[in-house]
C-alpha positions as a Markdown table, in Angstrom:
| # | Residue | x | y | z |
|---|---|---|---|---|
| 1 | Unk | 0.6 | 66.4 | 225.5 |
| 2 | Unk | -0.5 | 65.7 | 229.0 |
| 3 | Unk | -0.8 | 67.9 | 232.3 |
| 4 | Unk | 0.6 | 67.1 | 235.1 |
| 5 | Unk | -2.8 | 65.1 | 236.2 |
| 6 | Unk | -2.3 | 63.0 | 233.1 |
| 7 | Unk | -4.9 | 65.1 | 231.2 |
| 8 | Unk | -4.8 | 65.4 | 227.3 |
| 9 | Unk | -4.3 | 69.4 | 226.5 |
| 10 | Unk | -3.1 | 69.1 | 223.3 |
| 11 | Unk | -3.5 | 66.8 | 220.2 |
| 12 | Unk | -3.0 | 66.1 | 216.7 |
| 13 | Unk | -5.6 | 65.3 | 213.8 |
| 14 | Unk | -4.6 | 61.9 | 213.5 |
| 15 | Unk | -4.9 | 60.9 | 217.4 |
| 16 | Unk | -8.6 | 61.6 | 217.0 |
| 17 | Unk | -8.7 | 59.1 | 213.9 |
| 18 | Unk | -6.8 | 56.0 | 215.8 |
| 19 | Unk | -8.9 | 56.6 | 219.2 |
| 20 | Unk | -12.1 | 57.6 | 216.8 |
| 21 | Unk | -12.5 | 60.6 | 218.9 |
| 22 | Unk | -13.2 | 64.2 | 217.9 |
| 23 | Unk | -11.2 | 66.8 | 219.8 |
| 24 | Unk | -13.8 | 67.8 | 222.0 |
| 25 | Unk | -13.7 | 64.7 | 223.3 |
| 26 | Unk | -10.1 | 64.1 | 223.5 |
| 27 | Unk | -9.2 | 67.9 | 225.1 |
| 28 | Unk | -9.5 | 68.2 | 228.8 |
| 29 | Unk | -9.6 | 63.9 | 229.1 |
| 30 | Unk | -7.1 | 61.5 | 231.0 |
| 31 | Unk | -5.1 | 59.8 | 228.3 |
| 32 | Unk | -5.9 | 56.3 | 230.0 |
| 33 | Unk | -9.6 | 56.5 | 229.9 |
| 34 | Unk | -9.5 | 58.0 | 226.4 |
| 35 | Unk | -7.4 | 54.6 | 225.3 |
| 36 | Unk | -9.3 | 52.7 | 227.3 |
| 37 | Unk | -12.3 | 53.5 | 225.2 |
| 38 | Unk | -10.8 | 52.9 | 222.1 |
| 39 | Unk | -9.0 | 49.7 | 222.8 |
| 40 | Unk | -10.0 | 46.2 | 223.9 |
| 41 | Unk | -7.9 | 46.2 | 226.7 |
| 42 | Unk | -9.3 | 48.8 | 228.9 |
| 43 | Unk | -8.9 | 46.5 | 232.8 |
| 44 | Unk | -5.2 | 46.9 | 231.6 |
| 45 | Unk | -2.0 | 48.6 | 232.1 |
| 46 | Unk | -1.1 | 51.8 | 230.2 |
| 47 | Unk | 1.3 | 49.2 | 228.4 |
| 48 | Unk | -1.2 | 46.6 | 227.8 |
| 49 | Unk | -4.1 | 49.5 | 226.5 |
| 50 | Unk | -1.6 | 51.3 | 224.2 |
| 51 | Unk | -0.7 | 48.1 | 222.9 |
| 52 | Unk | -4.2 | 47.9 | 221.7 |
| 53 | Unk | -4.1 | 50.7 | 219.9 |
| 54 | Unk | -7.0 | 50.4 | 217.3 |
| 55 | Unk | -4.8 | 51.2 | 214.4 |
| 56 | Unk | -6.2 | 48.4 | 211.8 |
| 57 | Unk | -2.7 | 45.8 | 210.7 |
| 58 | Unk | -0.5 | 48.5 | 211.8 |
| 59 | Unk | 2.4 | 48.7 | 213.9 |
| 60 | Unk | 2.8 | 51.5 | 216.5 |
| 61 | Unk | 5.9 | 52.7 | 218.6 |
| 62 | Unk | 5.9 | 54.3 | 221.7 |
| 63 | Unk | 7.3 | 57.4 | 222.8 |
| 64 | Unk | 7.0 | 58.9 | 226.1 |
| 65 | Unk | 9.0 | 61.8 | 228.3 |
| 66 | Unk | 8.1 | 63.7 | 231.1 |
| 67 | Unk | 8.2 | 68.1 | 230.7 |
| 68 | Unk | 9.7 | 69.9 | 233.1 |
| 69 | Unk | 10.3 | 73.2 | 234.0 |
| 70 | Unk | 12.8 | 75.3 | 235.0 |
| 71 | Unk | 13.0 | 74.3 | 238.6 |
| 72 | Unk | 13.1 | 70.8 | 237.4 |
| 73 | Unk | 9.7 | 70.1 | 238.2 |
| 74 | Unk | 7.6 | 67.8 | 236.3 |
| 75 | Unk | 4.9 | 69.6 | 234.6 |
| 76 | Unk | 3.0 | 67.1 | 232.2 |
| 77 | Unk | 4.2 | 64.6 | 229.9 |
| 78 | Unk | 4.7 | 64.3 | 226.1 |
| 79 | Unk | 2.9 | 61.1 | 224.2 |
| 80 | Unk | 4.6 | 60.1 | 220.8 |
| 81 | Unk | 3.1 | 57.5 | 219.2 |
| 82 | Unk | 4.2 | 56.7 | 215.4 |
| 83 | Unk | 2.7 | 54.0 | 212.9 |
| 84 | Unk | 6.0 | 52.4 | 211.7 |
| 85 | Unk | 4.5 | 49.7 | 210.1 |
| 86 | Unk | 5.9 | 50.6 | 206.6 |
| 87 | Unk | 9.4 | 50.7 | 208.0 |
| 88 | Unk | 8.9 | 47.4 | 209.7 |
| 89 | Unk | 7.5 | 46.4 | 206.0 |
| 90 | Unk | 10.7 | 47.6 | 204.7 |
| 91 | Unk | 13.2 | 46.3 | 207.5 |
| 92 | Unk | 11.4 | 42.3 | 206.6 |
| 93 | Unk | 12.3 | 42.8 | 202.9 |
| 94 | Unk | 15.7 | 44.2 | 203.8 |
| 95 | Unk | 15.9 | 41.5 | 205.7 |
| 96 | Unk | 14.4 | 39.0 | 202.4 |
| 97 | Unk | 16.3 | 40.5 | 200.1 |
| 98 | Unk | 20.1 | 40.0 | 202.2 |
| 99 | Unk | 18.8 | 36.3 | 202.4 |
| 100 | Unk | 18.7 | 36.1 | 199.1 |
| 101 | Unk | 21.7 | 37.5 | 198.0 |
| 102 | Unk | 23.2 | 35.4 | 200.6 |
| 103 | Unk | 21.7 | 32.4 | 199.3 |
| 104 | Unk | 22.8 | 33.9 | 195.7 |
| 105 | Unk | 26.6 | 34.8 | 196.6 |
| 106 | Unk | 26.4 | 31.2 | 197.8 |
| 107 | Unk | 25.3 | 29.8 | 194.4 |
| 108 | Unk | 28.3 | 32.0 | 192.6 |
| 109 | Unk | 30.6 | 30.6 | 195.4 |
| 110 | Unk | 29.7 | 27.0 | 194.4 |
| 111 | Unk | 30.1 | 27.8 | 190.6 |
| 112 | Unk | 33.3 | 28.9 | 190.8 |
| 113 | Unk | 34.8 | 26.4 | 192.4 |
| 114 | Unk | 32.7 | 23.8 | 190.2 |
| 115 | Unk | 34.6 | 26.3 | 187.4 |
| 116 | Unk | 38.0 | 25.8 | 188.8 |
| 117 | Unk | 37.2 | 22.2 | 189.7 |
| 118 | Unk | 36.7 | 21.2 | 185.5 |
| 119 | Unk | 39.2 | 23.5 | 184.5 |
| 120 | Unk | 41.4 | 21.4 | 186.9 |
| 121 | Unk | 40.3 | 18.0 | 185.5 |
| 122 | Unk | 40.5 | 19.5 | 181.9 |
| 123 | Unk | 44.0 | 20.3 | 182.1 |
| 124 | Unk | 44.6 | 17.3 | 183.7 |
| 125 | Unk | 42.7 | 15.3 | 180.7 |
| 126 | Unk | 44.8 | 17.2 | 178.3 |
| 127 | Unk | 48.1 | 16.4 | 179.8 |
| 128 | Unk | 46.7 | 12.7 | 180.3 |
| 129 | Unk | 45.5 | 12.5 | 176.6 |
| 130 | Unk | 48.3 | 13.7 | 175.3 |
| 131 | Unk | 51.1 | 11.7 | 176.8 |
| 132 | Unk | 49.2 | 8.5 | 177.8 |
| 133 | Unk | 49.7 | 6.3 | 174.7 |
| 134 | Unk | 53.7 | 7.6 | 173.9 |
| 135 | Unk | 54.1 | 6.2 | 177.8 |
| 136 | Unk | 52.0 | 3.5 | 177.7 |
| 137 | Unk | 53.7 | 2.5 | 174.2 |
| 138 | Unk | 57.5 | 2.7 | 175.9 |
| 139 | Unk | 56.1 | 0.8 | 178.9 |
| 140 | Unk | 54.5 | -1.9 | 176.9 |
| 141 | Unk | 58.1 | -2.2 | 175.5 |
| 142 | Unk | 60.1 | -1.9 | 179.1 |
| 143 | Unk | 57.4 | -4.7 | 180.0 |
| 144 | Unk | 57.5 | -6.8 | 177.0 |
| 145 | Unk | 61.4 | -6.4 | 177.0 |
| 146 | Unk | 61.6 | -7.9 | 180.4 |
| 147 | Unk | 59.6 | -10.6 | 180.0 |
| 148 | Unk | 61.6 | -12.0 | 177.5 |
| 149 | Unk | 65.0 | -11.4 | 179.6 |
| 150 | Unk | 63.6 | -13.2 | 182.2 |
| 151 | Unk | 62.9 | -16.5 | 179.9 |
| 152 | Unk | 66.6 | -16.1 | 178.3 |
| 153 | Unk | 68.0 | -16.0 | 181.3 |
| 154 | Unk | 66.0 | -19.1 | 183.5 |
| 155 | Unk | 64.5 | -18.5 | 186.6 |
| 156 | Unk | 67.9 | -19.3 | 189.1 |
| 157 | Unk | 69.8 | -16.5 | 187.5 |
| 158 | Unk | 71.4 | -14.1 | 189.5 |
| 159 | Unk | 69.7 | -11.0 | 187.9 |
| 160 | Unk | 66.2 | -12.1 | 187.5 |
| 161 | Unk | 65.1 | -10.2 | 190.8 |
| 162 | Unk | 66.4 | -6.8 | 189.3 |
| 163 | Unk | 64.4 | -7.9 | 186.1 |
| 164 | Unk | 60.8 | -8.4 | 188.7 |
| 165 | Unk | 61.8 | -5.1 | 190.0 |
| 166 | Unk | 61.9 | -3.3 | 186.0 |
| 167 | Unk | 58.6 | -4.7 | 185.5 |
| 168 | Unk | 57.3 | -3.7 | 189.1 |
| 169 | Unk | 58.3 | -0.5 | 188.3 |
| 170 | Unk | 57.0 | -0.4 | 185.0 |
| 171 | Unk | 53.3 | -2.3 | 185.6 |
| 172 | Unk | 53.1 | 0.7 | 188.5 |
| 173 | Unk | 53.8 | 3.6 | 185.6 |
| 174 | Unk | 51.3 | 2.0 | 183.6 |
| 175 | Unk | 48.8 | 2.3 | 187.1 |
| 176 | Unk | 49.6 | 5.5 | 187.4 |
| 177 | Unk | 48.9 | 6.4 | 183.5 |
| 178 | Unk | 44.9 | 4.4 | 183.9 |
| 179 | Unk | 44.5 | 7.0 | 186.8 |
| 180 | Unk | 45.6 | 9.9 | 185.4 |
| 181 | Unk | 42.9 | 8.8 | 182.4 |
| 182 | Unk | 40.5 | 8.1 | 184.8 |
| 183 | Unk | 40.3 | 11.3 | 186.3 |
| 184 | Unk | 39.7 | 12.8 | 182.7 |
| 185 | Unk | 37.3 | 10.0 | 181.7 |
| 186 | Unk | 33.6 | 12.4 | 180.4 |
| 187 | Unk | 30.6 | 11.1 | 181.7 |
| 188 | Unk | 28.8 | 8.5 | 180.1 |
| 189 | Unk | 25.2 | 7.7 | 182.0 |
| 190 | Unk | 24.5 | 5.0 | 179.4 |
| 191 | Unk | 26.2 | 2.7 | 181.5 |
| 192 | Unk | 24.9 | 3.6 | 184.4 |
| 193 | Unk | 22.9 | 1.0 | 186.3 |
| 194 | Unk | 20.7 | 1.0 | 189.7 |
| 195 | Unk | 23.1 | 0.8 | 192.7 |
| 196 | Unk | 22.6 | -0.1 | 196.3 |
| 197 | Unk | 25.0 | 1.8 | 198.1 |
| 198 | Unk | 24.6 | -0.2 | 201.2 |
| 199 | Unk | 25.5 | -3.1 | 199.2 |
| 200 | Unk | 28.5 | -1.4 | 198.1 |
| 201 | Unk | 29.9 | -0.6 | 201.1 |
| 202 | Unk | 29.6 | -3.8 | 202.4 |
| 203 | Unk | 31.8 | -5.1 | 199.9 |
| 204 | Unk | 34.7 | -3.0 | 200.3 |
| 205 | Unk | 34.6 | -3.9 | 203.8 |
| 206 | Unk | 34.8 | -7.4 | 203.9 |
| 207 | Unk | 37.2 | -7.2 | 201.0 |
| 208 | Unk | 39.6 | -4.5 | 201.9 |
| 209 | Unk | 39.3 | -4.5 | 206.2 |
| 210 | Unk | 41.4 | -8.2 | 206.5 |
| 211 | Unk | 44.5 | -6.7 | 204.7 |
| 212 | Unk | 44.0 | -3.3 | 206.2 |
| 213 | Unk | 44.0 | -4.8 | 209.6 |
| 214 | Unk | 46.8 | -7.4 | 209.6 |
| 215 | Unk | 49.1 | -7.0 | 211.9 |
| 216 | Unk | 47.6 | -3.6 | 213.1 |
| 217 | Unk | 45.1 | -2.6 | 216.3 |
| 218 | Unk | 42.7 | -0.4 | 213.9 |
| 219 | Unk | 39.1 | -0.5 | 214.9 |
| 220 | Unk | 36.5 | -0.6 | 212.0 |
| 221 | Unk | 33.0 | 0.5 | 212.4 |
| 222 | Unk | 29.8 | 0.3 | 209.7 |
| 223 | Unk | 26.4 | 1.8 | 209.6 |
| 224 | Unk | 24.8 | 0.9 | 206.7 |
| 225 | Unk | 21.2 | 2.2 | 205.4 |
| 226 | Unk | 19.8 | -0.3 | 203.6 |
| 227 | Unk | 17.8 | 0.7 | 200.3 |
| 228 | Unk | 19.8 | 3.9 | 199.2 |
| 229 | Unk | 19.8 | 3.2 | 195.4 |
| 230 | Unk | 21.7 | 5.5 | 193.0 |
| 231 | Unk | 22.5 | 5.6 | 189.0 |
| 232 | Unk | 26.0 | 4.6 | 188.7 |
| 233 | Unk | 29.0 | 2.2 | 187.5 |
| 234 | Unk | 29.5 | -0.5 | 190.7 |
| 235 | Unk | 33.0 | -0.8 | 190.0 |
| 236 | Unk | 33.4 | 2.8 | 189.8 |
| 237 | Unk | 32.1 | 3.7 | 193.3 |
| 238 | Unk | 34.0 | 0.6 | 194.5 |
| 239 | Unk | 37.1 | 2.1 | 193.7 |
| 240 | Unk | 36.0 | 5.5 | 195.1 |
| 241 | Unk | 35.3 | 3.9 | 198.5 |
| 242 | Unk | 38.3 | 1.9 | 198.6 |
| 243 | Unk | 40.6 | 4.8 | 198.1 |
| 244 | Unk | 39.2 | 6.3 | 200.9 |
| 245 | Unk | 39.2 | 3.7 | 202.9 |
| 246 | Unk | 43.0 | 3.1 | 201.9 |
| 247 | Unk | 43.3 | 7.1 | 203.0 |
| 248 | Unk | 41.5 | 6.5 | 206.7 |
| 249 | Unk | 43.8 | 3.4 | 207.5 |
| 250 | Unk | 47.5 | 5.3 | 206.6 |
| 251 | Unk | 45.8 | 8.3 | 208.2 |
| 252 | Unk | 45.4 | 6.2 | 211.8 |
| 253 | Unk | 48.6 | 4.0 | 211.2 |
| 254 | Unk | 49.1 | 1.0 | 213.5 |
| 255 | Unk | 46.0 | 2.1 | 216.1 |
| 256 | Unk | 42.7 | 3.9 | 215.7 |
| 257 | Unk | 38.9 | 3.8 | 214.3 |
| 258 | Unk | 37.5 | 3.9 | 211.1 |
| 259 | Unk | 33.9 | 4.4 | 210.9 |
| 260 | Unk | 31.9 | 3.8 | 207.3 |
| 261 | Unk | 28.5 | 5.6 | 207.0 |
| 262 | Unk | 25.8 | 5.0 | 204.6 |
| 263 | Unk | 22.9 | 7.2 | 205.3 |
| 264 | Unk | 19.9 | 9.3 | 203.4 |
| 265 | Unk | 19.8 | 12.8 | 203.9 |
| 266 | Unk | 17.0 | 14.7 | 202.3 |
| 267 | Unk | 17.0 | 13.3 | 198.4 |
| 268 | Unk | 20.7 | 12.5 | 198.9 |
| 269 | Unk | 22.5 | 9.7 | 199.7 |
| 270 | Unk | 26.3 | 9.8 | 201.6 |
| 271 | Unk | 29.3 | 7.3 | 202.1 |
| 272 | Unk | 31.2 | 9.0 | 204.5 |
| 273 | Unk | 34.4 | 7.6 | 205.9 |
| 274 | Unk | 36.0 | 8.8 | 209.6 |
| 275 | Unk | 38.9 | 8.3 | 210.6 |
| 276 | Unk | 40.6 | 9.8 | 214.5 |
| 277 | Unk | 44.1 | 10.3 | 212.9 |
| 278 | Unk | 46.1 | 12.9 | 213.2 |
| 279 | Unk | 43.8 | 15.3 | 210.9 |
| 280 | Unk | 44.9 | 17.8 | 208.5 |
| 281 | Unk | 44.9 | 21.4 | 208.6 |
| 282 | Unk | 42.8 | 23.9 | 206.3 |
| 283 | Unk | 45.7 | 24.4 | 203.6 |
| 284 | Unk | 45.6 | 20.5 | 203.1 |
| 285 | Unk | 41.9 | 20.3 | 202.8 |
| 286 | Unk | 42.0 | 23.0 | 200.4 |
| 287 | Unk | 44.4 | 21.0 | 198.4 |
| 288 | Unk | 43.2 | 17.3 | 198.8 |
| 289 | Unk | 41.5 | 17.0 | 195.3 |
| 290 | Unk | 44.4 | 18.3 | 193.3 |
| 291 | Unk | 46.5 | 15.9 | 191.1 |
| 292 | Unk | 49.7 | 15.1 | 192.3 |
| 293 | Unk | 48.9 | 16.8 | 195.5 |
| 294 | Unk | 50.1 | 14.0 | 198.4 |
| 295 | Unk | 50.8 | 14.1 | 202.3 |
| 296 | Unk | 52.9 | 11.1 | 201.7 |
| 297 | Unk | 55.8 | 11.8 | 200.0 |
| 298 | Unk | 57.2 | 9.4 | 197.9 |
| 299 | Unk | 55.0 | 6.3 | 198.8 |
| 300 | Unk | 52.1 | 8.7 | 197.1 |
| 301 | Unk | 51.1 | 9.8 | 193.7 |
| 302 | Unk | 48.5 | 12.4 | 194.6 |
| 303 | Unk | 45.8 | 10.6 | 192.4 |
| 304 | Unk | 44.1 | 8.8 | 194.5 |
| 305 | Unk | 41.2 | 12.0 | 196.1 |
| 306 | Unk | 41.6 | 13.4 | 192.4 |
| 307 | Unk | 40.5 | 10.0 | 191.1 |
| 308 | Unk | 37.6 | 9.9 | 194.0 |
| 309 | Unk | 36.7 | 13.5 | 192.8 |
| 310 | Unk | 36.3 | 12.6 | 188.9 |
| 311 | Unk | 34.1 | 9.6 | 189.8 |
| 312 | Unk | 31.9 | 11.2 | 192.5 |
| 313 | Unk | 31.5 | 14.1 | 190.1 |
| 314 | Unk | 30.6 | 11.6 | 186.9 |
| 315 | Unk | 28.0 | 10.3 | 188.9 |
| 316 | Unk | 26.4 | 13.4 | 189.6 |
| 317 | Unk | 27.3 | 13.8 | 193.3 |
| 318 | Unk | 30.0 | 16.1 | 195.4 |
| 319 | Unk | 32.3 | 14.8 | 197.7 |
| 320 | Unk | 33.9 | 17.1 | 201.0 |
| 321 | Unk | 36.5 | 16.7 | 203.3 |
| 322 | Unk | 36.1 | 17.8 | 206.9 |
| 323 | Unk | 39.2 | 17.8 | 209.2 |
| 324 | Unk | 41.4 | 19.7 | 211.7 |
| 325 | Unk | 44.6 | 19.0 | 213.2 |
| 326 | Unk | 45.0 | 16.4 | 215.9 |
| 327 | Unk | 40.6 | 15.7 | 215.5 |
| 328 | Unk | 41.0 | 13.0 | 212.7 |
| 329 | Unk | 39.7 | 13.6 | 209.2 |
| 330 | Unk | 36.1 | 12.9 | 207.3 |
| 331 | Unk | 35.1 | 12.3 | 203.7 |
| 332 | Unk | 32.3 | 12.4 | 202.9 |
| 333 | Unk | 30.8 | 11.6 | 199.0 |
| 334 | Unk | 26.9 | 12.9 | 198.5 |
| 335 | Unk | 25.0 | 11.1 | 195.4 |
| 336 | Unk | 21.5 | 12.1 | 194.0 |
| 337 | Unk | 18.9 | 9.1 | 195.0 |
| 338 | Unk | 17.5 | 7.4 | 192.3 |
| 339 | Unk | 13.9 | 6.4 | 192.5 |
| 340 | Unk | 14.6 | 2.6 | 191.5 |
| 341 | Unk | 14.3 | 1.4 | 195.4 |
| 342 | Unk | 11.3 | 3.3 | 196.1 |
C-alpha cells in the first residue's frame, strides 16, 4: 500500500522476496525507486519497471486502485501484484487438451462416416451378389433371343428396329448390373501397378472432350503436374475420371467451363474436376455417393459417383464434392503418392 506521495507503508512477506528487499528497506520507500532497484528497467515507466519484475520464469499481473476517503479524496493507492503463472500453465493445456479433442472428435467424425460409407457399399454388394447372375442369366437369354429373331427375320423386316431396341435395352441392364458389381468389387492391391496420374488425365481428355464438346460452347481447361505416381489399376481410375468428367459437362449443358486439376498436395495427389454449372445444394452433396441417388431423373442410374466412390476408396484415397447453388460444383479424388516417381 502506498501514501499519497507514492510511499510504500505497508507490505507483504513475499514483496520483499521478488524486490529482494527486507522490510526495512521497503517501509517508508517510493514504490518506483524500490522496483527500479530490483528490475532492469529502472530509466523506465512504472509500466515498463513492473514489467521487469524479477520474479525468475514467472508471470505477474497487475493490480492497481487508488484509496480514498470519505470526502472522496485520494489518500494513497493499493498495489496488487499476483504470480499467475500456474494459471497461465493451466489455461495453455486447457487450451492443448481442447485441440486435441478437437482433432480427436474429428478422427471419430471421419470413422463414422467411413462406417456408414462400407456399410453402404456392403449392402449394396450383397444386393449386387445376390441378384447379379439370376439377371445377368435372363439377360443373356433376352439378348441371345434377339439375336436370333433378327437373323429369322432378315435385315429389311419391318420389326427388326423394335428387336435393336430389346437388345439396347437389355445390353444397358447388363451395364447397369457390371456397375452395381463394381461398386462391391474388395480390394485387391496385387494388381496394382505404378500410375502417373498426369498421364491419366490426359487421356480422358483427348479421348472424352471431342464427343463432350460436339455441337456445344463448353470451355475445357487442364493443369496437369507431371510425375504424381500412385498404386493403382489404369483402367480403373480412367473410368473414375471419366464419370466425372461426364458429371461436369451435363452439369454446364450447352455453355460453360470445365477445368481438370492434377496437383500434389503434401504426400497426396488430387484429380479434381470444376465445373460453373448450376451447383448443387448441401442435401445433394450429402447424397452424391449413394446408389441410385441421381439429379437426372430417368436419363440416370445413380451409379455413376457410387462407382467413382468404390474405386477411389480401393485405391486407398477419398474423394469430396464441394458445391453451392448457382457457384458450379467440384470433385475432387485425393490418392496416397507412391514413391515409384521419386
Amino acid at each position: 500500500m502506498l501514501d499519497s506521495e507514492g510511499r510504500i507503508t505497508l507490505a507483504n512477506q513475499r514483496a520483499c522476496e521478488v524486490l529482494n528487499v527486507s522490510f526495512g528497506e521497503l517501509i517508508g520507500s517510493r514504490f518506483t525507486d524500490v522496483v527500479k532497484w530490483a528490475s532492469c528497467a529502472p530509466n523506465g515507466s512504472l509500466e515498463e519497471v513492473v514489467e521487469s519484475l524479477p520474479v525468475q520464469g514467472s508471470v505477474v499481473h497487475r493490480y492497481s486502485s487508488p484509496l480514498r476517503d470519505a470526502e472522496g479524496k485520494i489518500t494513497g493507492r493499493v498495489e496488487v501484484y499476483s504470480d499467475i503463472t500456474r494459471r497461465r500453465e493451466l489455461e495453455r493445456e486447457i487450451l492443448d487438451s481442447n485441440r486435441v479433442l478437437a482433432e480427436l472428435n474429428k478422427q471419430l467424425k471421419e470413422t463414422q462416416e467411413q462406417l456408414l460409407h462400407s456399410e453402404r457399399l456392403r449392402a449394396v454388394g450383397e444386393m449386387a451378389a445376390g441378384i447379379a447372375h439370376d439377371i445377368n442369366n435372363v439377360l443373356g437369354i433376352i439378348i441371345g433371343n434377339t439375336q436370333i429373331a433378327r437373323r429369322k427375320l432378315g435385315a429389311n423386316s419391318p420389326i427388326v428396329e423394335s428387336i435393336d431396341a430389346i437388345e439396347s435395352a437389355a445390353r444397358d441392364a447388363a451395364e447397369t448390373v457390371r456397375r452395381l458389381r463394381e461398386i462391391s468389387k474388395p480390394v485387391d492391391s496385387s494388381s496394382f501397378r505404378p500410375v502417373d496420374l498426369a498421364s491419366i488425365a490426359s487421356s480422358v481428355l483427348k479421348t472424352a472432350v471431342p464427343a463432350l464438346s460436339d455441337g456445344k460452347s463448353v470451355c475445357y481447361k487442364e493443369r496437369l503436374e507431371n510425375g504424381l505416381w500412385i498404386m493403382g489399376v489404369e483402367s480403373e481410375l480412367r473410368e473414375a475420371l471419366n464419370n466425372v468428367l461426364l458429371n461436369a459437362a451435363q452439369a454446364v449443358g450447352n455453355e460453360g467451363t470445365v477445368e481438370v486439376t492434377v496437383v500434389r498436395d503434401g504426400d497426396w495427389a488430387e484429380v479434381a474436376v470444376s465445373d460453373d454449372g448450376p451447383g448443387m445444394d448441401s442435401q445433394t452433396v450429402e447424397r452424391v455417393f449413394d446408389p441410385f441417388f441421381t439429379t437426372r431423373g430417368a436419363e440416370g442410374t445413380g451409379l455413376g459417383m457410387s462407382m467413382v466412390d468404390a474405386i477411389v476408396t480401393r485405391h486407398g484415397g477419398r474423394v469430396s464434392v464441394e458445391s453451392e447453388p448457382g457457384h458450379g460444383a467440384r470433385v475432387a479424388m485425393r490418392f496416397p503418392l507412391s514413391r515409384i516417381g521419386e
